[in-house]
PDB file as gemmi writes it, atoms N, CA and C in Angstrom:
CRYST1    1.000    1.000    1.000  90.00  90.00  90.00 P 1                      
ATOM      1  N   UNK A   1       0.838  -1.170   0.000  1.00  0.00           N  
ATOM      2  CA  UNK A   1       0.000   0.000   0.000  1.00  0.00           C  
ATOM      3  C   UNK A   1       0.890   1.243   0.000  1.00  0.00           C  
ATOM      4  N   UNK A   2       0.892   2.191  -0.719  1.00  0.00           N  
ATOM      5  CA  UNK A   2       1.696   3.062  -0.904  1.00  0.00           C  
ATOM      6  C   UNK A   2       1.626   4.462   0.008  1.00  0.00           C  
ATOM      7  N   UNK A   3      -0.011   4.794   0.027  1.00  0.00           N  
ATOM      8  CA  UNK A   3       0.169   5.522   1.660  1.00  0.00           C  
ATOM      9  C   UNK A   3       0.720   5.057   2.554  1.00  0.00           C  
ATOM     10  N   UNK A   4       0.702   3.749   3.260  1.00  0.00           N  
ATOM     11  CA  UNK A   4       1.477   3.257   4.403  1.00  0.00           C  
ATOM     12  C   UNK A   4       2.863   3.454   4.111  1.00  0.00           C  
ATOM     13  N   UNK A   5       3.390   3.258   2.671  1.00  0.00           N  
ATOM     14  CA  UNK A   5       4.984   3.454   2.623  1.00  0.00           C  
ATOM     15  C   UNK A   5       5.361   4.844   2.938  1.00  0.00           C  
ATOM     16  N   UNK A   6       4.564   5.842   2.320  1.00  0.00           N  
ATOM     17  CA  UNK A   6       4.754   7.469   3.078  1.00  0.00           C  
ATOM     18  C   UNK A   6       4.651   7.604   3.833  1.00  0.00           C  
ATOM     19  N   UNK A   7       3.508   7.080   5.119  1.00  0.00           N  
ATOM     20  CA  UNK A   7       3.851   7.035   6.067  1.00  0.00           C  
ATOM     21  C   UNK A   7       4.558   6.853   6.530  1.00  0.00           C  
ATOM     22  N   UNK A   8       5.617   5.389   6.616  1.00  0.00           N  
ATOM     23  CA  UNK A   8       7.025   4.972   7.562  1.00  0.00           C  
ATOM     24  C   UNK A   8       7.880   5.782   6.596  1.00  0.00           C  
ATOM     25  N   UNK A   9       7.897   6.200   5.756  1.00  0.00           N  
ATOM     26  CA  UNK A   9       9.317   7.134   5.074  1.00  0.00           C  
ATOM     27  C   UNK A   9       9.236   8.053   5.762  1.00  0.00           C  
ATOM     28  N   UNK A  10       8.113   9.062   5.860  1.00  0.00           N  
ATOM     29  CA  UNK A  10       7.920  10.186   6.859  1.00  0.00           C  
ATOM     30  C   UNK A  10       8.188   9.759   8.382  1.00  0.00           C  
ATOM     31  N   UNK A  11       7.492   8.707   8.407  1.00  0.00           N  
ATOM     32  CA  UNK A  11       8.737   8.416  10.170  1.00  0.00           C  
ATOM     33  C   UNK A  11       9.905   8.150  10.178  1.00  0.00           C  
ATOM     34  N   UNK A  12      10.408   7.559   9.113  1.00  0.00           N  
ATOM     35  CA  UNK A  12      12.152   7.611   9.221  1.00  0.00           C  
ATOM     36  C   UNK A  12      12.388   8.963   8.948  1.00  0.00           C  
ATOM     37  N   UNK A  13      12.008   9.620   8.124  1.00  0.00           N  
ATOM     38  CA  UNK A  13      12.753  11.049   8.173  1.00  0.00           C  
ATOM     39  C   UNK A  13      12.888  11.832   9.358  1.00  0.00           C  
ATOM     40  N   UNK A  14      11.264  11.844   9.873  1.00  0.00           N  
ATOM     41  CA  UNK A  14      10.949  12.893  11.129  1.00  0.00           C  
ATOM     42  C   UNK A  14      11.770  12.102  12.250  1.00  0.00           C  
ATOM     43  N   UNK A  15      12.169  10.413  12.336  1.00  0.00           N  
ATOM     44  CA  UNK A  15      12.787   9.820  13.519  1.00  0.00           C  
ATOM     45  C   UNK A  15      14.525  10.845  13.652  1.00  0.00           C  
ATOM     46  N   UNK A  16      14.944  10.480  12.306  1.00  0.00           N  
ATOM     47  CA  UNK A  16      16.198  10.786  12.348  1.00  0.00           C  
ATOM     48  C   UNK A  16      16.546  11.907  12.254  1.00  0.00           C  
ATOM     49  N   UNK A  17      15.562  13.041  11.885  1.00  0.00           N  
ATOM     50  CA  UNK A  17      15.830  14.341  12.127  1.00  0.00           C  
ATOM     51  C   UNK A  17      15.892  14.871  13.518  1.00  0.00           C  
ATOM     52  N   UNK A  18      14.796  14.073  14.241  1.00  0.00           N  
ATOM     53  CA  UNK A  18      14.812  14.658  15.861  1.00  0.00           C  
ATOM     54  C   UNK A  18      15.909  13.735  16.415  1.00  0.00           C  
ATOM     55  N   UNK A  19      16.676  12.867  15.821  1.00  0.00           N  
ATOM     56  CA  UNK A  19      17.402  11.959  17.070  1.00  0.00           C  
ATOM     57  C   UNK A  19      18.604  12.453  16.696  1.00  0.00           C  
ATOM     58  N   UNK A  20      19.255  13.308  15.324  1.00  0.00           N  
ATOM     59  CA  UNK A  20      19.973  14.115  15.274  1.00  0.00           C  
ATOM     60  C   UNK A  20      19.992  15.306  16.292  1.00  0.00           C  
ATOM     61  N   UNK A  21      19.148  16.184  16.224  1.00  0.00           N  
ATOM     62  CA  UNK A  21      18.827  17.304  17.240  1.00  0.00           C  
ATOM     63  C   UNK A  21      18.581  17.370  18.387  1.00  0.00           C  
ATOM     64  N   UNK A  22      17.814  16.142  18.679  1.00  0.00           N  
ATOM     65  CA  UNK A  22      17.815  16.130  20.033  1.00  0.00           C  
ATOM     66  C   UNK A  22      18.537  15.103  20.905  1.00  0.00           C  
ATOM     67  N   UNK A  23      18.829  14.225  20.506  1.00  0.00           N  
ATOM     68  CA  UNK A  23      19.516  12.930  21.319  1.00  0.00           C  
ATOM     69  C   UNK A  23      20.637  13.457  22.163  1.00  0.00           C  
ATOM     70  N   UNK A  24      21.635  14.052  21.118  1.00  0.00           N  
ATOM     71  CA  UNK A  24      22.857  14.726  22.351  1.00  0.00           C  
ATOM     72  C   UNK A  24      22.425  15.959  22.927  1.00  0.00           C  
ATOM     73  N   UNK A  25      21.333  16.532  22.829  1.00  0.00           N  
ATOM     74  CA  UNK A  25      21.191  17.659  23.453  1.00  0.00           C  
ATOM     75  C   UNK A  25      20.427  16.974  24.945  1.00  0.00           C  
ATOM     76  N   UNK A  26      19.890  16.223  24.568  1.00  0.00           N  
ATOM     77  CA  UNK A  26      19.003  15.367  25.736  1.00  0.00           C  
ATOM     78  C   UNK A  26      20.688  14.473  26.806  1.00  0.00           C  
ATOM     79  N   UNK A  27      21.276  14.075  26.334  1.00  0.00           N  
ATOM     80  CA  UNK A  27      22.430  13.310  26.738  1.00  0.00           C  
ATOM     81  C   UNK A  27      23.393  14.976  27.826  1.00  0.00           C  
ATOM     82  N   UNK A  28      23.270  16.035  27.054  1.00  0.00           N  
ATOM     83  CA  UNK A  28      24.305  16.659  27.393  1.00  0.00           C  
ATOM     84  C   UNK A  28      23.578  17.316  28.386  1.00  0.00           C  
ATOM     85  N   UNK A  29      22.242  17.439  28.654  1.00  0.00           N  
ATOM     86  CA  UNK A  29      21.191  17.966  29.905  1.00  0.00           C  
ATOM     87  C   UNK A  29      21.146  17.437  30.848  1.00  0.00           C  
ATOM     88  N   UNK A  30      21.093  15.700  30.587  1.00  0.00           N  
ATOM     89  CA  UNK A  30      20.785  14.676  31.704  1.00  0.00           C  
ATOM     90  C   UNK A  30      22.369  14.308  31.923  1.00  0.00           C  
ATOM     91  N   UNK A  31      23.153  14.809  31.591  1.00  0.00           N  
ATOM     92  CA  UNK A  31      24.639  14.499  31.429  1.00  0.00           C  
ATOM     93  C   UNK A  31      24.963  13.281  32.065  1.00  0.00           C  
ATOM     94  N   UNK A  32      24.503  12.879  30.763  1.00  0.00           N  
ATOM     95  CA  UNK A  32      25.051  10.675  30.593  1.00  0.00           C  
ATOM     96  C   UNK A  32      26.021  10.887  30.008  1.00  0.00           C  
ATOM     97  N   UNK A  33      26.671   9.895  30.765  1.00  0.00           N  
ATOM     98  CA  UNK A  33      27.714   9.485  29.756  1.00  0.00           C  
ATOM     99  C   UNK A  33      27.850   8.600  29.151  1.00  0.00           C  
ATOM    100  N   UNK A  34      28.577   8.998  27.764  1.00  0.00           N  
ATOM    101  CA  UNK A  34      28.150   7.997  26.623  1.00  0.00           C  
ATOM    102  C   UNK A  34      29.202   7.742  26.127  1.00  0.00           C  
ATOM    103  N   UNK A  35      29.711   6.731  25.260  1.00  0.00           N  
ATOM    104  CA  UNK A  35      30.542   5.999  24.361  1.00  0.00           C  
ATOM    105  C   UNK A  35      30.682   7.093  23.458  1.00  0.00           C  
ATOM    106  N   UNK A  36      31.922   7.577  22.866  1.00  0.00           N  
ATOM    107  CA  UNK A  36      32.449   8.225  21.432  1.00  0.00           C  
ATOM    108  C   UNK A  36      31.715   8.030  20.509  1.00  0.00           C  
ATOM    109  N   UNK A  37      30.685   6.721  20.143  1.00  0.00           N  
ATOM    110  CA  UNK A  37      30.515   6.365  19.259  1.00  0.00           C  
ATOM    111  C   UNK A  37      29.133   7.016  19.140  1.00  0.00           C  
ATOM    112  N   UNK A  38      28.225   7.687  20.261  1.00  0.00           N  
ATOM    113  CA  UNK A  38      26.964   8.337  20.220  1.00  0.00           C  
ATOM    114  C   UNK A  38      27.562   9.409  19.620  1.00  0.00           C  
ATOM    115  N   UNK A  39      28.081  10.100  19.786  1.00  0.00           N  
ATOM    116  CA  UNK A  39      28.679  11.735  19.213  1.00  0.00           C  
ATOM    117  C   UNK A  39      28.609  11.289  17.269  1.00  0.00           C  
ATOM    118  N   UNK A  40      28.551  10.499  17.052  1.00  0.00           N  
ATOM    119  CA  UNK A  40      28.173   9.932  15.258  1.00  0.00           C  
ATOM    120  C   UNK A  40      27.218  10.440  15.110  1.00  0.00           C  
ATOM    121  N   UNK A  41      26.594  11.014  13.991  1.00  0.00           N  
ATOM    122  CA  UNK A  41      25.026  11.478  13.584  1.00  0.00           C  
ATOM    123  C   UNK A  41      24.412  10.282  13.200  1.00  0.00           C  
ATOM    124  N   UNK A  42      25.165   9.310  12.215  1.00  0.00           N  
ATOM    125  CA  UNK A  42      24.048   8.595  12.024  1.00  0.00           C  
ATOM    126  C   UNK A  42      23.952   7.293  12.984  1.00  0.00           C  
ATOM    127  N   UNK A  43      24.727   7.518  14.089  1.00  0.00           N  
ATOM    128  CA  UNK A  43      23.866   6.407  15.487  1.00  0.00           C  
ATOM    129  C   UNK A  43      22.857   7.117  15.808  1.00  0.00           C  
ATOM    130  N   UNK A  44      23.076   8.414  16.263  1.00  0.00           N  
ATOM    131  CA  UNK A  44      21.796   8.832  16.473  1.00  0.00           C  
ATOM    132  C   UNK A  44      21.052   9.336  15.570  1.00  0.00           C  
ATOM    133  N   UNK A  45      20.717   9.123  14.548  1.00  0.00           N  
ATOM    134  CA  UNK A  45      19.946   9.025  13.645  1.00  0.00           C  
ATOM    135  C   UNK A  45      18.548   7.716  13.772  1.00  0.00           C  
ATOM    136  N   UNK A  46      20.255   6.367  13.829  1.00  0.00           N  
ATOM    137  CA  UNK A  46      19.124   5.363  13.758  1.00  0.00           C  
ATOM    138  C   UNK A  46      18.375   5.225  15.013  1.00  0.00           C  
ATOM    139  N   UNK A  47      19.289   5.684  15.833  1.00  0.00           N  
ATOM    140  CA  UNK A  47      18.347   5.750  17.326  1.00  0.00           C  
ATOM    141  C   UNK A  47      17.028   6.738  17.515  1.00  0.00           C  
ATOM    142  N   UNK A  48      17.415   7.501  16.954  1.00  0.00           N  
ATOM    143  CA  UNK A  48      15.851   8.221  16.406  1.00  0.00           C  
ATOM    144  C   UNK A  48      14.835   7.688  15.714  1.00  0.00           C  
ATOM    145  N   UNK A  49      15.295   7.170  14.721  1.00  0.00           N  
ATOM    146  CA  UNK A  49      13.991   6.310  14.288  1.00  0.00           C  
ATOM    147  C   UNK A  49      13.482   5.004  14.768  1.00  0.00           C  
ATOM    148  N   UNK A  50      14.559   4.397  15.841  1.00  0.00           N  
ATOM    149  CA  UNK A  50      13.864   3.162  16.159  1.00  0.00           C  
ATOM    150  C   UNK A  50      13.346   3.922  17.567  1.00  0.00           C  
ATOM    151  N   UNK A  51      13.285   5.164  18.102  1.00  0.00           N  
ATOM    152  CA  UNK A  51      12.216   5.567  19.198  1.00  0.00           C  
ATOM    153  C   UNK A  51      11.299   5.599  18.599  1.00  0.00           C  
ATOM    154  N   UNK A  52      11.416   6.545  17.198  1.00  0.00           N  
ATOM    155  CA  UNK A  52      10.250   6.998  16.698  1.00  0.00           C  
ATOM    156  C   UNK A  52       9.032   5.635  16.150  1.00  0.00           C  
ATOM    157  N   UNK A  53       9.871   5.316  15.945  1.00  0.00           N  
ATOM    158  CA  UNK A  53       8.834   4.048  15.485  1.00  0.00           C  
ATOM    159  C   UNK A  53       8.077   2.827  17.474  1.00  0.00           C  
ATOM    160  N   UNK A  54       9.554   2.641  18.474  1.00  0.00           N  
ATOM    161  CA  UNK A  54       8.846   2.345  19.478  1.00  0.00           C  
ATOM    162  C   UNK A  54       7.497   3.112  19.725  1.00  0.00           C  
ATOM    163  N   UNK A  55       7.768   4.478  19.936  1.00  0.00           N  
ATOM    164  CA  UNK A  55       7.032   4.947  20.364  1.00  0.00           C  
ATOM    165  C   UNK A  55       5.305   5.459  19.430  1.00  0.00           C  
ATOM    166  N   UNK A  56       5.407   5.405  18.590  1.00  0.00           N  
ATOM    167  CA  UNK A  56       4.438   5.885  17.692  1.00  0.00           C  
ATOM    168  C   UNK A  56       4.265   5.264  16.508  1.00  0.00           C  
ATOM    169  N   UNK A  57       4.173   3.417  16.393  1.00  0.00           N  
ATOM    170  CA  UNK A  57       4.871   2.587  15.391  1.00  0.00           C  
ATOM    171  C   UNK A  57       3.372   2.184  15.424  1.00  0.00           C  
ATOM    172  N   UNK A  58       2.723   2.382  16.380  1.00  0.00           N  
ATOM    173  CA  UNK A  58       0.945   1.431  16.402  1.00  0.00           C  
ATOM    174  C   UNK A  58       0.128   2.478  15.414  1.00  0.00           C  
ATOM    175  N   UNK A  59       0.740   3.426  15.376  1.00  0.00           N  
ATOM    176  CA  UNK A  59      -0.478   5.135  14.773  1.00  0.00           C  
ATOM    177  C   UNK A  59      -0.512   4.355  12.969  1.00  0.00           C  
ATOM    178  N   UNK A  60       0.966   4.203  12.643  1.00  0.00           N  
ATOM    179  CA  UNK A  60       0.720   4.103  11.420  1.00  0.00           C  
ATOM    180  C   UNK A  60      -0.557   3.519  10.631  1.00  0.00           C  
ATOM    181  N   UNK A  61      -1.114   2.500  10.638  1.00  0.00           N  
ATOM    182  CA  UNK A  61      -1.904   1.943   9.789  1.00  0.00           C  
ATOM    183  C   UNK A  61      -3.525   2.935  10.147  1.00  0.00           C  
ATOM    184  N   UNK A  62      -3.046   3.829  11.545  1.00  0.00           N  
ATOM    185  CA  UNK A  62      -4.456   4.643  11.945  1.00  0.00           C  
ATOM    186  C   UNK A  62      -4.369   5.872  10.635  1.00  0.00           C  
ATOM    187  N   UNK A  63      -3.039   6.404  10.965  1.00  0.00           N  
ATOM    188  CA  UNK A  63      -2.867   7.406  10.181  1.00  0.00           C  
ATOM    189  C   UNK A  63      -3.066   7.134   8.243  1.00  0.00           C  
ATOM    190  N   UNK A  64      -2.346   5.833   8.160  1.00  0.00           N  
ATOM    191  CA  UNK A  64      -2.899   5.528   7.075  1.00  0.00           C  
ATOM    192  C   UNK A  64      -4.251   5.470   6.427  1.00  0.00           C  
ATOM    193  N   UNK A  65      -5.021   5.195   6.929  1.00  0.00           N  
ATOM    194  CA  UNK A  65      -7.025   4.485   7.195  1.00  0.00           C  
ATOM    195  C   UNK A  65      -6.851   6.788   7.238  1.00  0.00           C  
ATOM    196  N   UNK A  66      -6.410   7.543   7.942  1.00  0.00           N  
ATOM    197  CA  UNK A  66      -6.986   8.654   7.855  1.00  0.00           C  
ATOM    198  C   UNK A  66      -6.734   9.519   6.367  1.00  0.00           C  
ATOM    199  N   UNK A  67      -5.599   9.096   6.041  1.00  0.00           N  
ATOM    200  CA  UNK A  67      -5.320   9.996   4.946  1.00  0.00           C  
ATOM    201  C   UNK A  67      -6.056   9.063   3.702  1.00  0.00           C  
ATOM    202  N   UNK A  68      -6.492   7.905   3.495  1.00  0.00           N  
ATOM    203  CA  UNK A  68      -7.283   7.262   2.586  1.00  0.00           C  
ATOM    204  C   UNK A  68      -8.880   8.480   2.880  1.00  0.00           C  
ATOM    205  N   UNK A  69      -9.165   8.369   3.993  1.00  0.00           N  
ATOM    206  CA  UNK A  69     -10.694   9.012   4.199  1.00  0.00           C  
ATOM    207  C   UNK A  69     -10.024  10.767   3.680  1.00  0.00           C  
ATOM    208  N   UNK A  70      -9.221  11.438   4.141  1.00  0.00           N  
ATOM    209  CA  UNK A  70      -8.662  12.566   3.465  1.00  0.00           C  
ATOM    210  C   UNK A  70      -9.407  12.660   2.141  1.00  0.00           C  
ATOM    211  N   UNK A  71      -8.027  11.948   1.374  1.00  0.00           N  
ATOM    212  CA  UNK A  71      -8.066  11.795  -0.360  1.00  0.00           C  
ATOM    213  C   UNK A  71      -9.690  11.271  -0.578  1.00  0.00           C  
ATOM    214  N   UNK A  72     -10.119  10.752  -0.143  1.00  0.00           N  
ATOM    215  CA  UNK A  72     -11.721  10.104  -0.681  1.00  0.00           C  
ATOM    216  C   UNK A  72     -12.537  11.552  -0.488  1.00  0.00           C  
ATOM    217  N   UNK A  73     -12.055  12.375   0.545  1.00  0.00           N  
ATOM    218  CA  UNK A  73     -13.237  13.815   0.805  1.00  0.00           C  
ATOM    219  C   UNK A  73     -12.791  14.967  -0.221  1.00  0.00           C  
ATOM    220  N   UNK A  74     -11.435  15.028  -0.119  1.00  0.00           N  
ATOM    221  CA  UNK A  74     -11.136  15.784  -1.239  1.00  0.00           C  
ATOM    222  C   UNK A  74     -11.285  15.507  -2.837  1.00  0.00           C  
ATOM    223  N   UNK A  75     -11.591  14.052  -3.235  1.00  0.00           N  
ATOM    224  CA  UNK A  75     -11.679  13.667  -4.547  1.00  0.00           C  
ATOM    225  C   UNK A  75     -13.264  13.747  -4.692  1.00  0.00           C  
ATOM    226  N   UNK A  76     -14.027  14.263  -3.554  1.00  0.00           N  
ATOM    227  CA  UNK A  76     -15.455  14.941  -3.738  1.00  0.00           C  
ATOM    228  C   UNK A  76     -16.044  15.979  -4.382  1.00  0.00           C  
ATOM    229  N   UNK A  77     -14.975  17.050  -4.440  1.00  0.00           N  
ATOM    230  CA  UNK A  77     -14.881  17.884  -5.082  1.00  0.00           C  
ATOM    231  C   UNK A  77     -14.431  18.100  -6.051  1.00  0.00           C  
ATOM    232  N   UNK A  78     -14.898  19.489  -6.902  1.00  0.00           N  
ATOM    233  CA  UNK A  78     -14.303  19.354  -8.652  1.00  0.00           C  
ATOM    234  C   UNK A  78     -13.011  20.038  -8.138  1.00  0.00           C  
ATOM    235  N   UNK A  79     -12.583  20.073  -9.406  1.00  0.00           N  
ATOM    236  CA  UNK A  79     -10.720  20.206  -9.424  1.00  0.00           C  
ATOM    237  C   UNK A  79     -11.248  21.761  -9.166  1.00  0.00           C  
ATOM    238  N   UNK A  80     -11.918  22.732  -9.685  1.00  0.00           N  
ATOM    239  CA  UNK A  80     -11.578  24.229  -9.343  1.00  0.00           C  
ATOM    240  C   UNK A  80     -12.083  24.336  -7.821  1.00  0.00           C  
ATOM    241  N   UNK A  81     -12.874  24.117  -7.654  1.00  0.00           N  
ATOM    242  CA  UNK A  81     -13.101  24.242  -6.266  1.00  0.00           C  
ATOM    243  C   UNK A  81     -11.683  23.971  -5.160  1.00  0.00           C  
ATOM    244  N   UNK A  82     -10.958  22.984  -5.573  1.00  0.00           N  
ATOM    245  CA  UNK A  82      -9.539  22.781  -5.087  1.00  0.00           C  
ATOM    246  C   UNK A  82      -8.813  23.738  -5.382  1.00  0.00           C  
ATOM    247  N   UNK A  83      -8.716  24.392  -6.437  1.00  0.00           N  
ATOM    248  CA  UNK A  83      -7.968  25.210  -6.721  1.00  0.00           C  
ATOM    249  C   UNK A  83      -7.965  26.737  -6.368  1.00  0.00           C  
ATOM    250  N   UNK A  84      -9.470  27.151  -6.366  1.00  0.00           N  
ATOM    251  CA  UNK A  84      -9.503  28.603  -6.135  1.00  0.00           C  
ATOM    252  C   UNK A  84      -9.647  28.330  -4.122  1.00  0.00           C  
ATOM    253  N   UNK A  85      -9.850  27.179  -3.533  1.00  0.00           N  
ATOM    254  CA  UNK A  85      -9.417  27.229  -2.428  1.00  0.00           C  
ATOM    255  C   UNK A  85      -7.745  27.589  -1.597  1.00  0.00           C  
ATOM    256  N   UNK A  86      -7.261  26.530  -2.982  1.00  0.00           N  
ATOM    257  CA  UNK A  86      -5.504  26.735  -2.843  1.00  0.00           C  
ATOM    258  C   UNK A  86      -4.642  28.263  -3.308  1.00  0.00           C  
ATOM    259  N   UNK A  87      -5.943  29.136  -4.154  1.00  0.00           N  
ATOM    260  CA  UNK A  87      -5.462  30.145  -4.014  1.00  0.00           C  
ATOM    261  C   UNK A  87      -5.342  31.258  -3.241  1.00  0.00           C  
ATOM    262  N   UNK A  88      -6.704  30.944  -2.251  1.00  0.00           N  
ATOM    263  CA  UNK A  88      -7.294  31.609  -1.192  1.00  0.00           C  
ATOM    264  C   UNK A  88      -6.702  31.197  -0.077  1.00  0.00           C  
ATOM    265  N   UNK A  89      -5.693  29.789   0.165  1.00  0.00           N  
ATOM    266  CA  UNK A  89      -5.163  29.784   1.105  1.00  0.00           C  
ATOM    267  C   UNK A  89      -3.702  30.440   1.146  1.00  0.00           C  
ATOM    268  N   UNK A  90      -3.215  30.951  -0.333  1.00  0.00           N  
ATOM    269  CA  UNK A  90      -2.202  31.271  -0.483  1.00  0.00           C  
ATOM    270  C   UNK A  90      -1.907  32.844  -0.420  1.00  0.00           C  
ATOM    271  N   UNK A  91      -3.434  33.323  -0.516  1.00  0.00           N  
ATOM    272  CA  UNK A  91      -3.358  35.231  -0.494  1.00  0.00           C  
ATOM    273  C   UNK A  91      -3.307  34.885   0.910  1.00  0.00           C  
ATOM    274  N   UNK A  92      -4.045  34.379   2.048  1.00  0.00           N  
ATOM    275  CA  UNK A  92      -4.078  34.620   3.041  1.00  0.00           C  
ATOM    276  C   UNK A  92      -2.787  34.305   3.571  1.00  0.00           C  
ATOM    277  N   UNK A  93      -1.832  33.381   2.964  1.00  0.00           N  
ATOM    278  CA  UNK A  93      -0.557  33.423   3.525  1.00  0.00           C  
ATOM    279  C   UNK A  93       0.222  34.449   3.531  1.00  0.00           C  
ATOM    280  N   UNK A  94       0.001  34.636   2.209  1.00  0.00           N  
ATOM    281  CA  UNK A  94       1.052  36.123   1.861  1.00  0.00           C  
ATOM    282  C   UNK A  94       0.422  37.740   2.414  1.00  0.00           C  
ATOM    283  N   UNK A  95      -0.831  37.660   2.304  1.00  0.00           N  
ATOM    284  CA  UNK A  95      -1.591  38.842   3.500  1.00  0.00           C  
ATOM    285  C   UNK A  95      -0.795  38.919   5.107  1.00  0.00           C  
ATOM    286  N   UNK A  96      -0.956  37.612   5.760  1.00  0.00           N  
ATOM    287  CA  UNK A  96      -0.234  37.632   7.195  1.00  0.00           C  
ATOM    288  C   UNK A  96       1.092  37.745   7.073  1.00  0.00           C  
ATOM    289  N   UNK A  97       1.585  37.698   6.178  1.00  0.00           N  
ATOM    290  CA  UNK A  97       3.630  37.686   6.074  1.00  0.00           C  
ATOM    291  C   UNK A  97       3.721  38.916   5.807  1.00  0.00           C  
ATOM    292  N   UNK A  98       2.754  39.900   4.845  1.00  0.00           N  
ATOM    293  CA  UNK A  98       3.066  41.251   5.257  1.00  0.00           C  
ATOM    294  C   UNK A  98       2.552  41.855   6.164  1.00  0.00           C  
ATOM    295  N   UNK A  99       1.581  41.510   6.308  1.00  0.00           N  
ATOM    296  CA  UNK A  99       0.879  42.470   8.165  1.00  0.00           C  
ATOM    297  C   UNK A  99       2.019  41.856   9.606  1.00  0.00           C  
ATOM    298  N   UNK A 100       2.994  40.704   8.983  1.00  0.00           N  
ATOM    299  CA  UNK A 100       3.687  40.387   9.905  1.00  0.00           C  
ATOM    300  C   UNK A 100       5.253  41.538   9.934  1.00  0.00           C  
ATOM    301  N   UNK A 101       5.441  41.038   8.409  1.00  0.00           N  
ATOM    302  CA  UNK A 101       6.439  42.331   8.461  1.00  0.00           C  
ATOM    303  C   UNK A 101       6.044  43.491   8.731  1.00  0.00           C  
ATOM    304  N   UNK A 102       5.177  44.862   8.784  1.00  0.00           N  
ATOM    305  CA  UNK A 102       4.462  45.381   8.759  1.00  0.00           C  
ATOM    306  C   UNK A 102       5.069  45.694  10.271  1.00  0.00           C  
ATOM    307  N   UNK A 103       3.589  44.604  11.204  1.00  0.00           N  
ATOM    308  CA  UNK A 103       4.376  44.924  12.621  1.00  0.00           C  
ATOM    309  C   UNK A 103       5.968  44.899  13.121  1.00  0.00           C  
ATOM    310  N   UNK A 104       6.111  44.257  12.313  1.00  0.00           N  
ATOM    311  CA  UNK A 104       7.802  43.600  12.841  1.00  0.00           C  
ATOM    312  C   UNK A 104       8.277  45.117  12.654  1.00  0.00           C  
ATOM    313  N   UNK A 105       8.158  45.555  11.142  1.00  0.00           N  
ATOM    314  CA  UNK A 105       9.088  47.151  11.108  1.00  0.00           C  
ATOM    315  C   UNK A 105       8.332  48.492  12.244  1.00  0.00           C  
ATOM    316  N   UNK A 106       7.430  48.394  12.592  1.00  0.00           N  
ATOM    317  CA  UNK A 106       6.632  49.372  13.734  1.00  0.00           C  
ATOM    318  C   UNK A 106       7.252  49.163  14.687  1.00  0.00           C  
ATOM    319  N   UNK A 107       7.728  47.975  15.049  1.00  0.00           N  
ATOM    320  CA  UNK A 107       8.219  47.678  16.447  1.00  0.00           C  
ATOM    321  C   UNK A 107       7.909  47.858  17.874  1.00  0.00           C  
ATOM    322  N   UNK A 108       6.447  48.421  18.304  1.00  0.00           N  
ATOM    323  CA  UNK A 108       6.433  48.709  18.851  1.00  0.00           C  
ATOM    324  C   UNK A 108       5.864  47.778  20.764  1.00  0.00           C  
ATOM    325  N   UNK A 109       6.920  47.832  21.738  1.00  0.00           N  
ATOM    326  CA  UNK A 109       6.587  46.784  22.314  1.00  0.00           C  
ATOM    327  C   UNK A 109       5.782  45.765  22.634  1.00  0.00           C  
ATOM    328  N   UNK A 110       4.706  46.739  22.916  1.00  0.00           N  
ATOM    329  CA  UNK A 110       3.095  46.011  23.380  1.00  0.00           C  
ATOM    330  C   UNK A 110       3.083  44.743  21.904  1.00  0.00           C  
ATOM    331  N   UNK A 111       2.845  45.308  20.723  1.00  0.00           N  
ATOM    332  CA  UNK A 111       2.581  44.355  19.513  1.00  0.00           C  
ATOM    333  C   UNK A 111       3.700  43.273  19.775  1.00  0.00           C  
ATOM    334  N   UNK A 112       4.885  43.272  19.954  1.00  0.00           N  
ATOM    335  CA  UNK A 112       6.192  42.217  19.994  1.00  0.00           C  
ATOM    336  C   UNK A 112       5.694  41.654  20.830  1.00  0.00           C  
ATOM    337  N   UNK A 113       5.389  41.826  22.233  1.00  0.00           N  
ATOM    338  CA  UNK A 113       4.933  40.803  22.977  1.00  0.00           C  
ATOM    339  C   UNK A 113       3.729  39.489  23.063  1.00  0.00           C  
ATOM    340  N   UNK A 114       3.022  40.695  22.340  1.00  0.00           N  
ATOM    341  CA  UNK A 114       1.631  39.726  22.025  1.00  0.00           C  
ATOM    342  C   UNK A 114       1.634  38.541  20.385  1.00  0.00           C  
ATOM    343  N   UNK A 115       2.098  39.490  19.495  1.00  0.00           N  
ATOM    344  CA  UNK A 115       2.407  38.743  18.182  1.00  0.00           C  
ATOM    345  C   UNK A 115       3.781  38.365  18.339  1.00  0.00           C  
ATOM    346  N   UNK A 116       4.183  37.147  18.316  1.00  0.00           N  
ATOM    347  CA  UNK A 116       6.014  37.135  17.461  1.00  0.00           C  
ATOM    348  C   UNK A 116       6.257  37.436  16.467  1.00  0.00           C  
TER     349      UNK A 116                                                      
END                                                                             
């Protein structure tokens, strides 16, 4: 099934991206000590993905079964209706990136605190 294969590709990616970033940062907090051989990216790489998968290895076939019902709701609709949605989600992106820059150049405290 080829959704399920995107699925576990996307967990090996997302495993080994966080077990890069976080594994020695987690090691150097709880300050374990570890073998030379953890300081390697891709040990902790694979150690990232075999958490990622311990830990969140049952979701897959859920997540799979969800993105089938996804694609079945979206293939409900005609193709423009997809489209002038995808354009409307895209002014509204680019609307907030300038009302973001916008505030960002005003600078003024009260707004920094409340918006990032």
């Amino acid at each position: 099934d080829f959704i399920k294969l995107l699925v576990i590709v996307s967990y090996i990616i997302i495993g080994s991206v966080l077990g890069i970033l976080l594994i020695p940062a987690v090691m150097i907090d709880f300050n374990v000590s570890h073998p030379p051989m953890m300081e390697n990216s891709y040990v902790t790489s694979i150690m990232g993905v075999a958490i990622m998968f311990l830990l969140f290895g049952w979701f897959i076939p859920r997540i799979a079964y969800a993105m089938k019902d996804l694609e079945q709701f979206v293939l409900g609709y005609s193709a423009i209706e997809i489209i002038f949605a995808t354009i409307g989600l895209f002014m509204g992106l680019l609307i907030s990136v300038m009302i973001s820059f916008i505030l960002e150049f005003i600078g003024t405290d009260l707004i920094n605190r409340i918006v990032p």
